[in-house]
C-alpha positions as CSV (number, residue, x, y, z in Angstrom):
1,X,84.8,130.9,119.5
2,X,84.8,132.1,123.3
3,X,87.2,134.8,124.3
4,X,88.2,132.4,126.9
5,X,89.0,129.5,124.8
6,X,91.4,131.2,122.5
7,X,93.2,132.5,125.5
8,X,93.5,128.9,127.1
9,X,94.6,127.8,123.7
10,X,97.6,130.0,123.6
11,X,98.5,129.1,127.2
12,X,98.6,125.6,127.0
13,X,99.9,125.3,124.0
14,X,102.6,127.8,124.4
15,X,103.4,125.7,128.2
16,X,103.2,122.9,125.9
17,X,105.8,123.9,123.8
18,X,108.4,125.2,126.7
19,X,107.6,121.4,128.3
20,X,109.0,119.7,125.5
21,X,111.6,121.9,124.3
22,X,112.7,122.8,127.6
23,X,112.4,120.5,130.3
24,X,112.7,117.1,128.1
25,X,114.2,116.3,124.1
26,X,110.5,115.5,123.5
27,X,111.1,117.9,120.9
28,X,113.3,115.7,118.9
29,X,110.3,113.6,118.0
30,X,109.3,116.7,116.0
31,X,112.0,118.6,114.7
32,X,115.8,118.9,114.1
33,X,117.7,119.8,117.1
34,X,118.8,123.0,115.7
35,X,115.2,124.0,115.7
36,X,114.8,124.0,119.5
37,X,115.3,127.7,120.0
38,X,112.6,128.3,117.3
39,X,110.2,126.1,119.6
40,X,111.5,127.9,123.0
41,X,110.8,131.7,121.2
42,X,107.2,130.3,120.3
43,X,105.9,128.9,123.6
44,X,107.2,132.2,125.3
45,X,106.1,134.3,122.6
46,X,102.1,132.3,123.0
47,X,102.4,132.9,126.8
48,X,102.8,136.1,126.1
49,X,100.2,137.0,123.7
50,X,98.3,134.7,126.0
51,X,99.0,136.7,128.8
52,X,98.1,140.0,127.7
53,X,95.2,138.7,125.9
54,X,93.6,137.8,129.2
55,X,94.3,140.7,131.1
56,X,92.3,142.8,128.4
57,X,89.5,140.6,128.4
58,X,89.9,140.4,132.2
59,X,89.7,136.6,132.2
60,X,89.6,134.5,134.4
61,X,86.6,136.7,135.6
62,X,85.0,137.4,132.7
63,X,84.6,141.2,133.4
64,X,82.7,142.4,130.0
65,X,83.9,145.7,127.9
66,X,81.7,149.0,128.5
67,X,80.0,148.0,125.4
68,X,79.4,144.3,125.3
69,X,76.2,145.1,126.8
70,X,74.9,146.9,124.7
71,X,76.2,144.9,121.4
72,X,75.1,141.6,122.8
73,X,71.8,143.2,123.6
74,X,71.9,144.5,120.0
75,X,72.8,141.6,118.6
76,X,70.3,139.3,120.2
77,X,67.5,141.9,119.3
78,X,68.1,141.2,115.9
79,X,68.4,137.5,115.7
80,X,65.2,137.9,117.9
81,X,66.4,136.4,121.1
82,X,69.4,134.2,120.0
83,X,73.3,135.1,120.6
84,X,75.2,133.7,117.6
85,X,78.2,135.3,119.2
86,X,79.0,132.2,121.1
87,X,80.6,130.1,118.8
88,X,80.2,126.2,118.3
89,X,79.8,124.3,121.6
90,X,82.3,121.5,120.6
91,X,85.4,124.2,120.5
92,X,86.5,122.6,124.0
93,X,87.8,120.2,121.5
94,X,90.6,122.3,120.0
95,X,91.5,121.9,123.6
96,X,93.0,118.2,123.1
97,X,95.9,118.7,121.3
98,X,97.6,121.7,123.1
99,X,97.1,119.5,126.4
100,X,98.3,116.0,123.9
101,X,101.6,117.8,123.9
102,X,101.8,119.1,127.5
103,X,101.0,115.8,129.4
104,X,100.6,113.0,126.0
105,X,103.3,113.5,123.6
106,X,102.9,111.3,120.9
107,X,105.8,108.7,119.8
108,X,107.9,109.4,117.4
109,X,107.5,108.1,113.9
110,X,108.4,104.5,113.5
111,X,107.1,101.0,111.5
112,X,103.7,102.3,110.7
113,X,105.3,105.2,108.4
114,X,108.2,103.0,107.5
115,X,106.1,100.6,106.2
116,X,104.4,102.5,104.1
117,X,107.3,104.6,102.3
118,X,109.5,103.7,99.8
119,X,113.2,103.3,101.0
120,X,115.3,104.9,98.6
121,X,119.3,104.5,99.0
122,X,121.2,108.0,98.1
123,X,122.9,107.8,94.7
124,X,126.7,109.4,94.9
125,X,127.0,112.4,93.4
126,X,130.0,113.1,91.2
127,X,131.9,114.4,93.8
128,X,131.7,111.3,95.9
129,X,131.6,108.8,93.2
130,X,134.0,106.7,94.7
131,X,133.5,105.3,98.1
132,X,136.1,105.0,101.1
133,X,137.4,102.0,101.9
134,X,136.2,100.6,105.3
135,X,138.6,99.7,108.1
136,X,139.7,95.8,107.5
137,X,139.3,94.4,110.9
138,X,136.7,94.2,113.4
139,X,133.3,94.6,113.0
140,X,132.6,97.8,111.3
141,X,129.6,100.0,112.7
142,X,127.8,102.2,109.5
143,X,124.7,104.4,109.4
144,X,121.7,102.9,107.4
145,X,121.8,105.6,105.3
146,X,125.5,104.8,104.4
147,X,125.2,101.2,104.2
148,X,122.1,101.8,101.8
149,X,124.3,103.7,99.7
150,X,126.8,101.1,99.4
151,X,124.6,98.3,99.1
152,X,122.9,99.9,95.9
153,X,125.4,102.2,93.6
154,X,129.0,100.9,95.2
155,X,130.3,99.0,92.8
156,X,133.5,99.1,93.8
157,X,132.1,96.5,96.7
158,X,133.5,97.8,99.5
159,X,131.2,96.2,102.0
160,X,132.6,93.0,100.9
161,X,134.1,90.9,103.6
162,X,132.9,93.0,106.3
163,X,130.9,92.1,109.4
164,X,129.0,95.6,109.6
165,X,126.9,96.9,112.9
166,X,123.6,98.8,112.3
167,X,120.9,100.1,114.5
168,X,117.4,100.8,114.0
169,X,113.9,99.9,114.7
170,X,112.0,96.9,113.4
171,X,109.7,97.4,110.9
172,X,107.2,94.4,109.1
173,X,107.5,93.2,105.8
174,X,105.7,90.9,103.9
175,X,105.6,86.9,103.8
176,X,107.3,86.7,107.7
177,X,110.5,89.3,106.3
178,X,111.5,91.8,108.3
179,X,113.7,95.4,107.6
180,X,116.0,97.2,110.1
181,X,114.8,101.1,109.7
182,X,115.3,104.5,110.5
183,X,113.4,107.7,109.4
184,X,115.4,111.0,108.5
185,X,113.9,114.6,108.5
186,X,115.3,117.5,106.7
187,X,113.6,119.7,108.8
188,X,110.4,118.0,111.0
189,X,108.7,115.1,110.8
190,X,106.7,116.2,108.3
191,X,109.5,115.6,105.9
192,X,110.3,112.1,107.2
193,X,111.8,109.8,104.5
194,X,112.7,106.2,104.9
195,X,116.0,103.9,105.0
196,X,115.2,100.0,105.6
197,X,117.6,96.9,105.1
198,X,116.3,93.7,105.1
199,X,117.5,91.4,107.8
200,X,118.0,87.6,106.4
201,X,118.6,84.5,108.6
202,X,116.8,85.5,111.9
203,X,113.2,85.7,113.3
204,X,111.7,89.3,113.6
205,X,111.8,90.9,117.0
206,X,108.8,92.9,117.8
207,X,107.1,95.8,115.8
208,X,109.1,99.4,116.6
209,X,111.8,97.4,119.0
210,X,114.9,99.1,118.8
211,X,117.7,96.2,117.7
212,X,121.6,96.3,117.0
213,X,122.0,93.8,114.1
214,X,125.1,92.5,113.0
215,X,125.8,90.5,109.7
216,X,127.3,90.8,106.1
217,X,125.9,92.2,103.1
218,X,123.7,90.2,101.5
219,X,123.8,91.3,97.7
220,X,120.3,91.3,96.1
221,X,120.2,93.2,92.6
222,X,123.0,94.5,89.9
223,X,124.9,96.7,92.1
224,X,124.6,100.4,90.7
225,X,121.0,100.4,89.4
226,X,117.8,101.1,90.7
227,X,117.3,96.9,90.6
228,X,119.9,96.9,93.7
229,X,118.1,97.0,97.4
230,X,120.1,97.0,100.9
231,X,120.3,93.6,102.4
232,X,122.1,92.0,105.3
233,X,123.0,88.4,106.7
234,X,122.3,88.7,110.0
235,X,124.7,86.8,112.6
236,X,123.1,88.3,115.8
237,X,120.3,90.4,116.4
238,X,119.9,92.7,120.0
239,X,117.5,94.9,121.2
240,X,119.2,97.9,122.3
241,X,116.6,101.3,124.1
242,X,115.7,103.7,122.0
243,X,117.5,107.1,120.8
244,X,117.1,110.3,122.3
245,X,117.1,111.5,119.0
246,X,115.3,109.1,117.0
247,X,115.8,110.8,113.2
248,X,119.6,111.1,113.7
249,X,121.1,108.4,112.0
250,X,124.7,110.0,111.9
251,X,127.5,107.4,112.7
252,X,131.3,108.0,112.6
253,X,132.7,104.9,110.8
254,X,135.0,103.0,113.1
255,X,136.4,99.3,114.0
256,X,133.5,97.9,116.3
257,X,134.5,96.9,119.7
């Protein structure tokens, strides 16, 4: 690969970096938002090596070494006439996705990965074997996450008689059904792992809208096995705009307003 490639490589993609970790919460599309200084020392620290990588070569104007000459002459003696030093023509393309993140940045994860990954609820561990009780009035507002866990291994039934609030995107399922979703990372997307509760008694809004559905639980399975799955009633359905942080699916438990 060109000298001048590899340089442009580490520019753009270290710019790249400082763009969506600075200037924007891009970055959350990606990563955990503790990781955002690990993403700020990388772009600066490819800038850098960027930086002093082209002063050495002397690019932008190409001026060669005291001894390219003569190597290059070498070189091409030997392979009688042809420079194999150049590298592949096509390299521009490593090009595409350091300049994808500066001025493209791809969505984040949503129905297409959901779709395809299993949704398993949390089981309790012995030291949260028993559930809290949820306030008794008003409509309660619960994480997916936590109203999965209910759903499947509380069988104390503490989400009955509750009108519950949860927010999501929309994900496709089969035969017209339809899920509520969100994705949770441990680290990046990479990691990703599903929570989805199907949404009974009203029509699917569109693929990846972001909704607010309220409803009861809809019991589907014997409660503490693996036959259990997360369900819900659904009295109203509204699309709501989408998260800053789409993987954060943290909610504090509270009467809904």
């Amino acid at each position: 690969m060109k000298r001048n490639i590899q340089v442009l490589l580490l520019l753009f993609t270290g710019v790249g970096l400082l763009h969506i970790s600075l200037l924007t919460d891009l970055y959350l599309r990606y990563v955990r938002p503790g990781l955002r200084p690990a993403l700020i020392a990388s772009g600066v620290l490819l800038i850098v090596l960027g930086a002093v990588s082209a002063a050495r070569d002397g690019f932008p104007f190409n001026r060669p070494r005291p001894d390219d000459d003569h190597d290059r002459g070498r070189r091409g003696h030997q392979g009688h006439g042809h420079d194999h030093s150049q590298g592949p023509r096509i390299a521009w393309l490593l090009y595409v996705p350091a300049l994808t993140i500066l001025f493209l940045a791809p969505p984040a994860l949503g129905s297409y990965t959901a779709a395809r990954d299993e949704a398993k609820a949390k089981a309790p561990t012995a030291g949260d074997s028993l559930f809290p009780a949820l306030p008794r009035n008003g409509i309660v507002e619960l994480s997916l996450n936590d109203f999965s866990s209910r759903a499947v291994w509380d069988t104390g039934g503490t989400l009955s008689g509750h009108t519950v609030r949860l927010t999501g995107f929309v994900t496709p399922g089969r035969h017209g059904t339809w899920y509520v979703s969100r994705l949770a990372i441990s680290c990046c997307a990479a990691d990703a792992t599903v929570r989805k509760v199907r949404v009974h008694g009203a029509s699917a809004p569109p693929a990846d809208a972001w909704v607010t559905v309220t409803g009861t639980w809809h019991p589907t399975g014997k409660v503490g096995t693996d036959d259990a799955s997360p369900a819900l009633d659904a009295t109203t359905v509204k699309r709501v705009p989408a998260p800053k942080d789409p993987y954060n699916d943290a909610v504090v438990t509270r009467p809904g307003r």
